[in-house]
C-alpha positions in Angstrom: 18.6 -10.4 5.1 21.9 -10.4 7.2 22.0 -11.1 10.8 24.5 -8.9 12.7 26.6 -9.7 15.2 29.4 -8.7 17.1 33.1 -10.1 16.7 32.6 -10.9 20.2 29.0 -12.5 20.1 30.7 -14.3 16.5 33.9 -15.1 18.6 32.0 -16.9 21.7 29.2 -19.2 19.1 31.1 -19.5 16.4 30.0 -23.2 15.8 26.5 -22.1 15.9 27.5 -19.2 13.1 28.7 -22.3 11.0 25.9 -24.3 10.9 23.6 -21.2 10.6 25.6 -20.9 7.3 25.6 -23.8 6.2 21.5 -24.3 6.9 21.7 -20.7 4.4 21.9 -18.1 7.1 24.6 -14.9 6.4 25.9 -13.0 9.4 27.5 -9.6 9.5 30.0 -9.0 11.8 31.0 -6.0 13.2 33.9 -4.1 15.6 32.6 -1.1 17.3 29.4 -0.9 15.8 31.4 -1.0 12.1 31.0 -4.3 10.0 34.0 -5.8 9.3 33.0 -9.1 7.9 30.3 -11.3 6.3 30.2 -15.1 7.0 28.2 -16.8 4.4 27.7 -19.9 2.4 31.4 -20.7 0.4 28.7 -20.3 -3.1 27.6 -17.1 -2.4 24.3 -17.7 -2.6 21.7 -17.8 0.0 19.6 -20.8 0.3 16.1 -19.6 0.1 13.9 -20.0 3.7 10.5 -21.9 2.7 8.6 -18.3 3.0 10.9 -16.3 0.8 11.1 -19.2 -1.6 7.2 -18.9 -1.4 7.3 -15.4 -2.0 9.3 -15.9 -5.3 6.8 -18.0 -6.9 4.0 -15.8 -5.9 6.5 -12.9 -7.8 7.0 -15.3 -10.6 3.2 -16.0 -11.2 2.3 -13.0 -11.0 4.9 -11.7 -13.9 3.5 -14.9 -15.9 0.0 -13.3 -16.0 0.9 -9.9 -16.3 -0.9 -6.9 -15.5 -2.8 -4.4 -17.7 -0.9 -1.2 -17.9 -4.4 0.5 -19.8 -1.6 1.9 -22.4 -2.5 0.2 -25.2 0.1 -1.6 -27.4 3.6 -1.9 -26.3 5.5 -3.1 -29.1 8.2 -1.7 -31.1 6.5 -0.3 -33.6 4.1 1.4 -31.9 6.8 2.3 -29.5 9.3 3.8 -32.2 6.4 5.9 -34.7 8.0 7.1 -37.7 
């Protein structure tokens, strides 16, 4: 999730912004209470903290072992009857 700040708050620690960025961090910056601008990694992609990245592999585990829907089969055929 994006931090917000103001251009004035981004203005007076902009140092700190960039190492927040480049430790994964995003900022949104805004001008009278409108953003105006993100600052965020130059890939585009957020670098994980250890708790979301956590939560992902919980999320992936738990799509590995699936969970019973009680609808019985769910494949195309059955899905598609003639």
């Amino acid at each position: 999730m994006s931090k917000t700040l103001t251009l004035r708050e981004a203005n007076q620690s902009f140092a700190r912004c960039v190492r927040a960025v480049e430790a994964g961090e995003e900022f949104v910056i805004t001008r009278n209470g409108k953003p105006v601008a993100r600052l965020m990694p130059v890939s585009g992609r957020r670098v994980p903290t250890p708790q979301q990245e956590a939560a992902w592999e919980r999320t992936r585990e738990r799509m590995r072992e699936g969970w019973d829907l009680h609808a019985g089969p769910l494949d195309r055929d059955s899905l598609h009857e003639r």
